[in-house]
C-alpha positions in Angstrom: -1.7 69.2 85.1 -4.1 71.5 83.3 -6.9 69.8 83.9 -7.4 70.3 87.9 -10.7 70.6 87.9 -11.9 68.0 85.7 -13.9 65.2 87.3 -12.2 61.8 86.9 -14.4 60.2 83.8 -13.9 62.9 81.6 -10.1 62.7 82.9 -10.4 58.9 81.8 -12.0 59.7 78.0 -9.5 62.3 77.9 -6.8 59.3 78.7 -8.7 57.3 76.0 -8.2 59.5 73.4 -4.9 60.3 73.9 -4.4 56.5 73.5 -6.2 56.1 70.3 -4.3 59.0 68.5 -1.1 57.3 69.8 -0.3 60.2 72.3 0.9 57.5 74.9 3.0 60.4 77.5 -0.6 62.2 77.4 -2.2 59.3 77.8 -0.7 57.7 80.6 -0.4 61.3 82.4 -3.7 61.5 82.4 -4.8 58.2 83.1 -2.4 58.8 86.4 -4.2 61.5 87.4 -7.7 59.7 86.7 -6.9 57.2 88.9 -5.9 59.4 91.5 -9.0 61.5 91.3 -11.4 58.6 91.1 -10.2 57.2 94.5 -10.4 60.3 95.7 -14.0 61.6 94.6 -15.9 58.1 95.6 -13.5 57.2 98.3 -13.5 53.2 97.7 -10.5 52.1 96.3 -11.3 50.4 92.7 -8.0 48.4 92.5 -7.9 46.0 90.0 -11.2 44.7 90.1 -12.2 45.0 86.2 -15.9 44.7 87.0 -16.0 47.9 89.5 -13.9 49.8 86.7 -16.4 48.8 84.2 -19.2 49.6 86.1 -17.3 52.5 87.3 -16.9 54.1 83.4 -20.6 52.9 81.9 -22.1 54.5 84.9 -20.9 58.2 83.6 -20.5 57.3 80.0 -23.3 55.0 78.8 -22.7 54.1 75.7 -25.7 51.3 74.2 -23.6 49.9 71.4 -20.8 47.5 71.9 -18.4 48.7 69.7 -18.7 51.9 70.7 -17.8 50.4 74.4 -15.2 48.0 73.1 -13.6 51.6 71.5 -13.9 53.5 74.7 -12.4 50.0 77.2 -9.3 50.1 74.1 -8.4 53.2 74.5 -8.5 53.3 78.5 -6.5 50.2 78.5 -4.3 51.6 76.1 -3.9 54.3 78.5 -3.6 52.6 81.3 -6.3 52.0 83.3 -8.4 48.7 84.0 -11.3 48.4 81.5 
């Protein structure tokens, strides 16, 4: 993948918005490797649990408004990943 040396939430809004353009290969390529890099980097497996993934993306991408949430938790499910 190109982006080696991206951490894993920027991998995950790159997922995201691949998703929301409708670039599901991207998307789910990247959203592979997020996952794999997130368990990696904080060395606790995240699972399934949706609370710990949610937690997980507001803690590096805090966005205050709710839709603006609900647009960034669509597009990593549409990629993919729990949300």
């Amino acid at each position: 993948m190109l982006f080696r040396s991206l951490p894993a939430e920027t991998l995950g809004c790159l997922a995201a918005s691949y998703a929301q353009l409708g670039r599901a290969d991207e998307a789910r390529a990247t959203a592979t490797e997020c996952r794999e890099r997130a368990v990696a980097e904080f060395a606790f497996p995240l699972d399934d649990d949706l609370e710990r993934w949610r937690a997980y993306w507001l803690r590096f991408i805090p966005l205050k408004e709710a839709s603006d949430r609900d647009h960034l938790f669509d597009g990593l499910r549409k990629a993919g990943l729990r949300a």
